[in-house]
C-alpha positions as CSV (number, residue, x, y, z in Angstrom):
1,X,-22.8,31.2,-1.3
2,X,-23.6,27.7,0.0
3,X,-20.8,24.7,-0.6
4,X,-21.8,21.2,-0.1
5,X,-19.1,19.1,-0.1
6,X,-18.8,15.4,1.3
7,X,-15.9,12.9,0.7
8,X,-16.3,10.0,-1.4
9,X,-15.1,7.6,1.3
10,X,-14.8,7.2,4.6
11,X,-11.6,6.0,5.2
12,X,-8.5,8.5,3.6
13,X,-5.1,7.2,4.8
14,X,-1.7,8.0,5.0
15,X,0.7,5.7,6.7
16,X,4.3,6.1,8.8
17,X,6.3,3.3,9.2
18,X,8.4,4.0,12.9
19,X,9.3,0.0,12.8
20,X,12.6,0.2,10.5
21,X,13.4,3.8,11.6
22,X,12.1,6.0,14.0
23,X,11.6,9.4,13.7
24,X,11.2,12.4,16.3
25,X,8.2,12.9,17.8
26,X,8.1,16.8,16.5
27,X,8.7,15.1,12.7
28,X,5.0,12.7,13.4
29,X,3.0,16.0,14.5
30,X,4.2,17.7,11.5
31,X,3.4,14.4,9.4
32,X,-0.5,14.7,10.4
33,X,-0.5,18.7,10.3
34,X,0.1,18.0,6.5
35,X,-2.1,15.2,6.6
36,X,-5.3,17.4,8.3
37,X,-4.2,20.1,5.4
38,X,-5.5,17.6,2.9
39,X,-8.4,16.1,4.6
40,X,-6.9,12.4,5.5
41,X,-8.9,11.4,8.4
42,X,-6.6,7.9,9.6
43,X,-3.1,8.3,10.8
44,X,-1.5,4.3,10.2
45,X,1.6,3.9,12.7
46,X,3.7,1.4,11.6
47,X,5.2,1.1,14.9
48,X,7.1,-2.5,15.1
49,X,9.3,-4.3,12.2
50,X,12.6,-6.1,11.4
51,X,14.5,-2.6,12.1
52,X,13.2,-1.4,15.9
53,X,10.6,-1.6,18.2
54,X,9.1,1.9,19.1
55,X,6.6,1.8,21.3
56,X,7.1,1.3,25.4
57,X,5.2,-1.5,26.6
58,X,5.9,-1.6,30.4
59,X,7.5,-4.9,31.6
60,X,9.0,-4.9,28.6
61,X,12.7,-2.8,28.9
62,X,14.6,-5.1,27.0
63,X,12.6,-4.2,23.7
64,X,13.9,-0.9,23.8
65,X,17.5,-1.3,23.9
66,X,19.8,-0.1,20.8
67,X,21.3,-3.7,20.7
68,X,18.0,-5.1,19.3
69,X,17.7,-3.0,16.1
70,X,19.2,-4.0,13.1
71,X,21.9,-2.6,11.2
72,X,21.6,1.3,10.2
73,X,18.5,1.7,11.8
74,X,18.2,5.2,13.4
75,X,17.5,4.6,17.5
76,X,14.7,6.1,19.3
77,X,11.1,5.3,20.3
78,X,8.2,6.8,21.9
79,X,7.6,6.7,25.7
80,X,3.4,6.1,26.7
81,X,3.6,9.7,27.7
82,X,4.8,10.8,24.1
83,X,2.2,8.1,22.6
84,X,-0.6,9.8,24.4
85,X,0.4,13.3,23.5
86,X,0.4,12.4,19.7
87,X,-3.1,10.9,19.8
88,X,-4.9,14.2,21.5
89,X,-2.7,15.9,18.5
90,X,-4.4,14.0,15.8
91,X,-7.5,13.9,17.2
92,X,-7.6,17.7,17.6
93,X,-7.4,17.2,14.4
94,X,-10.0,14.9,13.1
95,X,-7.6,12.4,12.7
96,X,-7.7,9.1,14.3
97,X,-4.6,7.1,14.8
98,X,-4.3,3.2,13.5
99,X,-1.5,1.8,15.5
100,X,0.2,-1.6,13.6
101,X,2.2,-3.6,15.7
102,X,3.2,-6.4,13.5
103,X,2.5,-10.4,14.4
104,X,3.4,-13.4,13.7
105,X,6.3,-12.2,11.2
106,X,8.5,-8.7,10.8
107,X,9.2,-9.6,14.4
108,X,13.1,-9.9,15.1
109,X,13.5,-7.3,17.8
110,X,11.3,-8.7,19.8
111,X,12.8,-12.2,19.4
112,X,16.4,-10.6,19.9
113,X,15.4,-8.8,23.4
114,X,13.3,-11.9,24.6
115,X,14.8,-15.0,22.5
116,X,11.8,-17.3,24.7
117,X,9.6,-15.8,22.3
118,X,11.6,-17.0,18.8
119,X,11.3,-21.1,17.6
120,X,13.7,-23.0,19.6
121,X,15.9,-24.1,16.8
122,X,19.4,-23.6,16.1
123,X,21.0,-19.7,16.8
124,X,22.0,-19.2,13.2
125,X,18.3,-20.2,12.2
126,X,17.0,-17.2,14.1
127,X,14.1,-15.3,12.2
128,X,10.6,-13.6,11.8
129,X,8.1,-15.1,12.9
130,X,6.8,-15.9,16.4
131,X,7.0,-19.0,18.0
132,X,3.0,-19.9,18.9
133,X,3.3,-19.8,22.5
134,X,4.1,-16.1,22.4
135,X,0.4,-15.1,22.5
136,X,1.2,-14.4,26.5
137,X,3.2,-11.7,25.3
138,X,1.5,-10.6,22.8
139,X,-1.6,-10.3,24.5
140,X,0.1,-7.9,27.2
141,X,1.7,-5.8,24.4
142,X,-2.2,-5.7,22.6
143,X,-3.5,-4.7,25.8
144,X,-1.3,-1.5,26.3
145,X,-1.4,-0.5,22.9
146,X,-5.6,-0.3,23.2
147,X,-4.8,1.7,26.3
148,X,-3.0,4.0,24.2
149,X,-5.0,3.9,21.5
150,X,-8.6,5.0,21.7
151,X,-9.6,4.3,18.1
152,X,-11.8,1.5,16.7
153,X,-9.0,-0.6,15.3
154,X,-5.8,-2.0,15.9
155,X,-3.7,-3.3,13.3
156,X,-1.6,-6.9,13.9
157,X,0.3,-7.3,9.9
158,X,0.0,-10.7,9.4
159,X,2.4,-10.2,6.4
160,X,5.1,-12.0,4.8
161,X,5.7,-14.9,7.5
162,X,7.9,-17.7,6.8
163,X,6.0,-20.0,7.6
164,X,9.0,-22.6,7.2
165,X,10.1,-22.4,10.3
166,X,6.9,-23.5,12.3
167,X,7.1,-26.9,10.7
168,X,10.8,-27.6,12.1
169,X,10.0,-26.1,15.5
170,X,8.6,-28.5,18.3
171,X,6.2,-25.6,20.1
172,X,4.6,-25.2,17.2
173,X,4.1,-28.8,15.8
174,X,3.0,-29.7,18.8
175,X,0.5,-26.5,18.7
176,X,-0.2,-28.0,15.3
177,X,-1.3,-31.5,16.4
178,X,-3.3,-30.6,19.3
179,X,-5.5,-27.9,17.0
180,X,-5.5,-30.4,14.1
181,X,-3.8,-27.9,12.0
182,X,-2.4,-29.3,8.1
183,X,-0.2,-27.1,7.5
184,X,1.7,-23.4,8.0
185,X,-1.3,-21.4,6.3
186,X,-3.5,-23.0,9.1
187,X,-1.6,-22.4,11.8
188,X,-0.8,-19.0,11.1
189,X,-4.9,-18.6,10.6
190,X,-5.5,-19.9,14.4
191,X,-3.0,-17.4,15.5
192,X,-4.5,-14.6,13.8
193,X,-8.3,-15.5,15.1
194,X,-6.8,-16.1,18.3
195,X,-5.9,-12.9,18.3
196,X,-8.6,-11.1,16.7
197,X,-10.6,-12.9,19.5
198,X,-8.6,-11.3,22.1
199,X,-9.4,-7.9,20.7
200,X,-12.7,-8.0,20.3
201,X,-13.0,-9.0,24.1
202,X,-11.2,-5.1,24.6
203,X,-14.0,-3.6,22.2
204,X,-11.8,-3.7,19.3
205,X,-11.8,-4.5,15.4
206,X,-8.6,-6.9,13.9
207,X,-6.8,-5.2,10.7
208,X,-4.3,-7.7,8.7
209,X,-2.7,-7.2,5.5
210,X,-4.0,-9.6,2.8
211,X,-2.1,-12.4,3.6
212,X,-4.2,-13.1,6.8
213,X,-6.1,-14.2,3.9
214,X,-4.7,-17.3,3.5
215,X,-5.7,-20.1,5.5
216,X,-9.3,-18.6,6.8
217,X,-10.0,-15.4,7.6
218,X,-10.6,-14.2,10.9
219,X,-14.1,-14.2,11.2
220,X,-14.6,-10.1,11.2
221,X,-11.3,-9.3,10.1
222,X,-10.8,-5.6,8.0
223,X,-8.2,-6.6,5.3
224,X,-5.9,-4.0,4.1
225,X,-5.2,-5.2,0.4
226,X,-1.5,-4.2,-0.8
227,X,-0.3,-7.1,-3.0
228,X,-2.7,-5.6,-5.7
229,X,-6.8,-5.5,-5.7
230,X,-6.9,-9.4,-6.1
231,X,-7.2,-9.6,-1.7
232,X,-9.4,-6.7,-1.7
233,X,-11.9,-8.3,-4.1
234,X,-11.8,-11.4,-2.9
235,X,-12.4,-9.8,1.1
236,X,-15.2,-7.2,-0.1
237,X,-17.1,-10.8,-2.0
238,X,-17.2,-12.7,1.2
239,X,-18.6,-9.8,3.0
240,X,-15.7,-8.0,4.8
241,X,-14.5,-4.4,5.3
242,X,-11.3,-3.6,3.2
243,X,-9.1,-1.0,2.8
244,X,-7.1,-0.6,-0.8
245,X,-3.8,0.3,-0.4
246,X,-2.1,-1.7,-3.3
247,X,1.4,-0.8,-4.0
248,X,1.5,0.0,-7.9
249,X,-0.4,3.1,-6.8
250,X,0.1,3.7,-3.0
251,X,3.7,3.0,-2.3
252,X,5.3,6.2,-1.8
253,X,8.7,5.0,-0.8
254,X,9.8,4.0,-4.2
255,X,11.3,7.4,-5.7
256,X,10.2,7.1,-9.2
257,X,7.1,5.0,-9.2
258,X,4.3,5.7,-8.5
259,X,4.1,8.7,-10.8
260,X,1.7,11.7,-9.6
261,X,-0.1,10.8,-12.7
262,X,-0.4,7.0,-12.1
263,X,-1.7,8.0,-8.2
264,X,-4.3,10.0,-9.3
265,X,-5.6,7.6,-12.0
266,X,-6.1,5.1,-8.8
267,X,-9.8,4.1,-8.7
268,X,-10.1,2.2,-5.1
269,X,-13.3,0.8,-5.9
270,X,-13.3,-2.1,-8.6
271,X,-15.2,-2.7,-11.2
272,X,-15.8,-6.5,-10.3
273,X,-17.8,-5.9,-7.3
274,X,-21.6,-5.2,-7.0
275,X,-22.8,-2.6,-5.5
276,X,-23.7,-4.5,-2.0
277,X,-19.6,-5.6,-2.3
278,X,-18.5,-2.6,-2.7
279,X,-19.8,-1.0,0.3
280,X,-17.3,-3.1,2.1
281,X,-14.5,-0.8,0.4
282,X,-13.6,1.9,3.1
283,X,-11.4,3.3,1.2
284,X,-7.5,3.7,0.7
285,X,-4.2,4.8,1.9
286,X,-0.5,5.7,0.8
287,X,2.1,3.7,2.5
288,X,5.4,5.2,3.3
289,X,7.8,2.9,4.5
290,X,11.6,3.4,6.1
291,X,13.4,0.5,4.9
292,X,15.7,2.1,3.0
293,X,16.4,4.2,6.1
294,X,15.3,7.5,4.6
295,X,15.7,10.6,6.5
296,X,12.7,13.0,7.7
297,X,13.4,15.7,4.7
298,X,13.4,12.4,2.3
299,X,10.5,11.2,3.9
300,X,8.5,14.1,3.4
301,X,10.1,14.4,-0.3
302,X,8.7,11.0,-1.6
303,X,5.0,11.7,-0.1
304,X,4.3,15.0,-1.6
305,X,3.0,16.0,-4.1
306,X,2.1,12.3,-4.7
307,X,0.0,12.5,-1.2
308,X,-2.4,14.9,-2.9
309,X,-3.2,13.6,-5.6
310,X,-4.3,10.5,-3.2
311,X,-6.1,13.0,-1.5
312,X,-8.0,13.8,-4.0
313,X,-8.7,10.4,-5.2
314,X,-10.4,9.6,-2.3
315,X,-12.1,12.8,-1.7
316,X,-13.9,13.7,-5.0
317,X,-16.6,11.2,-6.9
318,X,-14.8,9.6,-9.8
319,X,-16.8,11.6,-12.6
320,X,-15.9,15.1,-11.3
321,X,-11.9,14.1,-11.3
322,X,-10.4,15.8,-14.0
323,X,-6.2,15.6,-14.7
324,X,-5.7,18.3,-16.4
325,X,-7.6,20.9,-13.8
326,X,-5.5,18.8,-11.1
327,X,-2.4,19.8,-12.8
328,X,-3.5,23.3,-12.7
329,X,-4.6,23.2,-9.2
330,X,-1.3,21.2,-8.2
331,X,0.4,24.4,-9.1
332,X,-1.2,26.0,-5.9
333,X,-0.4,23.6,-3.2
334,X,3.2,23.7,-4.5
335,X,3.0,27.1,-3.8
336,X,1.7,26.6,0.1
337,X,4.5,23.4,0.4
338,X,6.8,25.7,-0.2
339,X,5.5,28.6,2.6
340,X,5.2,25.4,4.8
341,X,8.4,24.5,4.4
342,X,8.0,21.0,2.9
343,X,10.4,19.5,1.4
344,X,8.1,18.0,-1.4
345,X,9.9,17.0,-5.2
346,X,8.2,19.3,-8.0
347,X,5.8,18.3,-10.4
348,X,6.8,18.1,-13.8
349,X,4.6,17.3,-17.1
350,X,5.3,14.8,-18.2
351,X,6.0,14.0,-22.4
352,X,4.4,11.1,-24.2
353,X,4.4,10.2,-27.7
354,X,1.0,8.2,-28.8
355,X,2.2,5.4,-30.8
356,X,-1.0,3.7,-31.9
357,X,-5.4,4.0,-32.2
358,X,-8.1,1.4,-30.6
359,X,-11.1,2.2,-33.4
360,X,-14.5,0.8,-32.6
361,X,-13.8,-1.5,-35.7
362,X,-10.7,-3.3,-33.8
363,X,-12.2,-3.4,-30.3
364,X,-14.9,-6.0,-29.4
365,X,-16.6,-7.2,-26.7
366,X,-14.5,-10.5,-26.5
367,X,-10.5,-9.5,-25.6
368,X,-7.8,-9.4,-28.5
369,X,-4.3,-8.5,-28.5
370,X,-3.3,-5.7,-30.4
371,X,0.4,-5.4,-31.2
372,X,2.6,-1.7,-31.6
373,X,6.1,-1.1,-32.9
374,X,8.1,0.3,-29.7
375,X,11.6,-0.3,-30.6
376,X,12.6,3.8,-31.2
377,X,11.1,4.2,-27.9
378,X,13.2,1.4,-26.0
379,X,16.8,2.7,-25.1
380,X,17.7,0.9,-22.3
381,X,17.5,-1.4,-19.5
382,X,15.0,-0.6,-17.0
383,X,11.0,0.8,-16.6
384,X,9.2,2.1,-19.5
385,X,5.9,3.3,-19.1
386,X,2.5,2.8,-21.7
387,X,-0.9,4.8,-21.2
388,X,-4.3,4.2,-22.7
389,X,-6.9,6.3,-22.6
390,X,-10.5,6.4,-23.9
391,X,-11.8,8.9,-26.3
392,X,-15.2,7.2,-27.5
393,X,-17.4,4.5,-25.3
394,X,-20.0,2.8,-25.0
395,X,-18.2,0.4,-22.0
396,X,-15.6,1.7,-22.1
397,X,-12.2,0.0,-23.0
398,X,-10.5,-2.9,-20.5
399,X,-6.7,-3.6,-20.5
400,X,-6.0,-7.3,-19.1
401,X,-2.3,-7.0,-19.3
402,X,0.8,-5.4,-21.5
403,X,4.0,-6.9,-22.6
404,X,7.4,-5.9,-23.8
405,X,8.4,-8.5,-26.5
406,X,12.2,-7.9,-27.9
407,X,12.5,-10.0,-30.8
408,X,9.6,-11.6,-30.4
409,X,10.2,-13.3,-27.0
410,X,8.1,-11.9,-23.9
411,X,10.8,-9.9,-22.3
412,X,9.0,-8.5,-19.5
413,X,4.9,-8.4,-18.6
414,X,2.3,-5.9,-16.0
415,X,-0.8,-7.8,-15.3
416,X,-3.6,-5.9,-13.8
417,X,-6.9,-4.9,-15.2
418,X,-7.5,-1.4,-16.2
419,X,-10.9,0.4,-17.4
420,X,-11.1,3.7,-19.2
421,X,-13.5,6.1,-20.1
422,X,-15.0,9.3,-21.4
423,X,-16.5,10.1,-18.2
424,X,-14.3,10.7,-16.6
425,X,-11.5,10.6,-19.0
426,X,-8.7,9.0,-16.3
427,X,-5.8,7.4,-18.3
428,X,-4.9,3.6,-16.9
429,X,-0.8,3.4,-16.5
430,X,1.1,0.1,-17.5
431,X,4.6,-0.3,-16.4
432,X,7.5,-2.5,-18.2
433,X,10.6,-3.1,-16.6
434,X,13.1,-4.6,-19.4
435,X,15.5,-5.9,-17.4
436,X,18.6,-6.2,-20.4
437,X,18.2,-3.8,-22.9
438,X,19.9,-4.8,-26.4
439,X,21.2,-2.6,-28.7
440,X,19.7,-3.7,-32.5
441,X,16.3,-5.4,-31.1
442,X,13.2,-5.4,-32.4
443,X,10.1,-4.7,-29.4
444,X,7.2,-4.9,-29.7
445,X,4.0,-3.8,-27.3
446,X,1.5,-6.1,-26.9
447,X,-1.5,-5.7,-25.2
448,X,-5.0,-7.7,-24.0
449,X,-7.7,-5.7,-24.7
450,X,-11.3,-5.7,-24.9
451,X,-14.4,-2.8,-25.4
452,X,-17.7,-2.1,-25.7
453,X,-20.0,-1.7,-29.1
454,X,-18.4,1.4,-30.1
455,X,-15.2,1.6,-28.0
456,X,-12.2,3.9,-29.2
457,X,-9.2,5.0,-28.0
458,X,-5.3,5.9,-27.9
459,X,-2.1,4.2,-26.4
460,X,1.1,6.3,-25.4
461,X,4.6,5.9,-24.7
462,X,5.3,7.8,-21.9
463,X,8.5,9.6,-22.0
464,X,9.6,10.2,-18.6
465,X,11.4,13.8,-17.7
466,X,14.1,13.3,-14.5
467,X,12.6,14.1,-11.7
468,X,13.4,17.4,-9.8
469,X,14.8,16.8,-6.4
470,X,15.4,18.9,-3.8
């Protein structure tokens, strides 16, 4: 018997976040032993945030103390001796490692251990971001972790700065007028090229999450997209590398969503983009962060099974994924979880009711909204889920966005674009968080959508079994 096999991308991620709460060195090996199980190839180390810095940088002991780490955060990091002994780990196992130490924002302990580096304004004012004369600093941390870190890139955030307080400190108005910045977005795109320069003079590529985006990107800046596909797109059309890791399908951290079903329906490669764009998409990655301070077993009970059905979306071509065989398949690995010792939360099939047809007579080329009687189906506050799927094409059928309407008024909306089709036949997932339920309403699902010449299809309210936890 001969086996060709080949994945569909390149880059098939999975990543740890050690900057809210650190876990043992011993609970990271294990992390990529599962990982090289299902053929991820990049290890992302969230390694700095608001909760703890933990990574040794020498110079540096004040970074490491308990009394800069926020409130519950568990205390530990990892010495450059640990560090090192982690990487030859993953690479033995074709893994490389992607270390993230986050810039200009998510940066309190730093700015507690070394309060030089924070905006000199008043104490009770203290926050995120970097002031802009830090880059002495950062420039010796970014120079140990590529010492540590052999791999092509090195990952800086970028995300969620409040930019605010740059325009009431002096360092960085004055950093402002000499540059001839206008405003926050600018200044926080000089710091990020400044620093992207400064790696590419070690022999190393930039990553930022998409809001490095904003203001000018870095000139050959990788963009990890997470706020949805919008930044990928918009990176992948001005000719740079991206990696998709939005959260409605990659954010393993929240306990309900995203479902096992709504990761494997996850096509990282959108539809907007030619064929020249979309070679800039590398590929994707689940993100599993600790800000809700869970434990190692909880950790490892949010990213599995939901990690393999990631796995295989980034493994297999599109037209040979197949749900139903998955499900079947899934029934397997559980079986090996559970000889490993993983602490994974069960499948379970899901019910859903289909509550409505798309004939090729109601779907046209130009979008429409269609409109479905949901209230039996709405019994409280909270998320309800819809899924369309495609059952005759010719283009397939495009969803622009769903709403919730209770009593006629728009009570809650998803917006993102989802394609179906026969080949495969993937369902697109639509979720609707009514956020006050009320007894006696009339809702209503209303839905954008648009086809091809002979277009058909089925919606469904998903009813959604209690998960299994263990």
């Amino acid at each position: 018997m001969e086996i060709a096999d080949r994945p569909r991308f390149g880059w098939r991620g999975l990543m740890l976040d050690s900057g809210h709460d650190f876990q043992r060195k011993e609970f990271v090996k294990h992390y990529i032993d599962l990982m090289a199980l299902y053929k991820f190839n990049l290890f992302h180390w969230h390694l700095t945030d608001l909760g703890t810095w933990s990574v040794e940088i020498k110079g540096y002991p004040e970074l490491l103390k308990s009394g800069t780490r926020g409130p519950g955060v568990k205390p530990g990091y990892y010495t450059q001796d640990e560090i090192r002994d982690v990487v030859r780990y993953a690479a033995a196992r074709h893994i490389t490692i992607l270390p993230e130490v986050d810039m200009p924002g998510h940066s309190a302990p730093a700015l507690l251990a070394y309060p030089g580096l924070d905006c000199p304004l008043p104490h009770h004012e203290t926050g995120w971001p970097y002031n802009t004369v830090a880059y002495a600093f950062l420039e010796d941390v970014l120079g140990q972790i590529v010492d540590l870190f052999p791999g092509p890139y090195i990952h800086i955030g970028g995300d969620e700065c409040p930019k605010g307080r740059w325009l009431r400190c002096p360092l960085c108005q004055a950093r402002m007028k000499a540059e001839q910045l206008a405003d926050g977005e600018a200044l926080q795109s000089y710091f990020i090229k400044r620093i992207e320069k400064f790696l590419q003079a070690k022999g190393r590529r930039m990553i930022g999450w998409d809001e490095i985006l904003e203001g000018g990107l870095a000139p050959q800046a990788t963009v990890m997209s997470w706020r949805g596909m919008s930044g990928g797109i918009a990176a992948a059309q001005a000719g740079h590398d991206v990696i998709m890791a939005p959260f409605a399908w990659t954010y393993f951290d929240y306990k309900n969503s995203p479902k096992v079903e709504e990761v494997y329906s996850f096509d990282p490669l959108p539809r907007e983009l030619s064929a020249a764009q979309g070679a800039h998409v590398l590929g994707a990655q689940g993100q599993m962060w600790t800000d809700l301070h869970q434990k190692e077993k909880g950790i490892e009970a949010l990213v599995y099974p939901r990690a393999v059905a990631l796995a295989e979306v980034v493994w297999s071509p599109l037209a040979l994924r197949n749900f139903e065989d998955f499900v079947r398949r899934l029934q397997t690995d559980q079986q090996r979880l559970d000889q490993l010792g993983v602490n994974y939360r069960p499948y379970v099939p899901e019910t859903r009711i289909q509550i409505g047809d798309l004939t090729p007579a109601q779907v046209k080329a130009t979008p429409a909204p269609f409109e479905w009687d949901v209230t039996p189906y709405v019994t409280e506050s909270g998320k309800n889920h819809v899924s369309f799927v495609c059952t005759s094409d010719d283009g397939g059928i495009e969803v622009a966005w769903v709403a919730l309407l209770k009593d006629g008024k728009e009570a809650c909306r998803d917006t993102h674009t989802g394609w179906v089709g026969t080949n495969p036949r993937l369902p697109v997932f639509y979720i609707l968080n009514e956020p006050a339920w009320k007894s006696g309403a009339h809702y209503t699902l209303r839905a954008q959508i648009a086809g091809g010449t002979n277009s058909a299809g089925r919606v469904f309210w998903d009813l959604r079994s209690p998960p299994v936890n263990k």
